[in-house]
N, C-alpha and C positions, 0 to 999 in steps of 0.2 A: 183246563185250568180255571176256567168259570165256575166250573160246576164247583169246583174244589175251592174255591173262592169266597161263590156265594151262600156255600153252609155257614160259612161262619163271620158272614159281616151284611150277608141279605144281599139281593141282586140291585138295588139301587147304587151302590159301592164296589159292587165285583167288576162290571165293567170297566170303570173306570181303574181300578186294581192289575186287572190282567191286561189291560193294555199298558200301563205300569212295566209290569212282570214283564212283557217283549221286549218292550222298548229298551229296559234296561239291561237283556239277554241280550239284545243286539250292541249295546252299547260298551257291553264288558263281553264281548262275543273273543276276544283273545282271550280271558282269561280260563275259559273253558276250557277243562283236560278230559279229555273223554277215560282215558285213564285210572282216571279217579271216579270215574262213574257215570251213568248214563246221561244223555241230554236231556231227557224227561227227570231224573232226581234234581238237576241243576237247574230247570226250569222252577220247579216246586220249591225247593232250596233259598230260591228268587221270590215269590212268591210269598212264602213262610216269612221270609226277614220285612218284605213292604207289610205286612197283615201285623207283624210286629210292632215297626214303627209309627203302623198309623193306629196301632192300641195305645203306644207312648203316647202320644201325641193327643188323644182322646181323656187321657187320664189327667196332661197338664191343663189341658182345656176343664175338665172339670173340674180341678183342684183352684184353678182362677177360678172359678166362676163361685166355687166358696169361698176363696179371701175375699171376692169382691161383694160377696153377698154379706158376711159377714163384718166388715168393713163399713161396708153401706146401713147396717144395724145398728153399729155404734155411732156413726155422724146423726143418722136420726135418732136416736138415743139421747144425745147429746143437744139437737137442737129441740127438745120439745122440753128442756130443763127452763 
């Protein structure tokens, strides 16, 4: 799960990710249907959706950081009138 992880976010992050990934495997640990597919796809599955939302989450973080960058242009724009 690490390894698979830390391709794609670097291993400063993976750690923190895949203990994630258990954590919340054991915590939805009923909703598991084996049924539907193996423990290893459902672990990944887990995985996949936290790598997800911590890209969302990266993206609002950046898109504030340009209002406020921008934002911050116009007030000094405005005070050097």
């Amino acid at each position: 799960m690490y390894r698979f992880i830390a391709r794609r976010v670097g291993p400063d992050l993976a750690a923190d990710l895949a203990a994630d990934t258990f954590a919340t495997a054991y915590r939805r640990r009923t909703a598991y249907r084996p049924v539907r597919g193996s423990l290893r796809s459902w672990l990944f599955g887990i995985a996949v959706n936290l790598l997800r939302n911590h890209w969302r989450a990266e993206q609002r973080l950046l898109e504030r950081d340009a209002q406020l960058a921008s934002r911050a242009a116009v007030t000094a724009g405005r005070g050097e009138r």
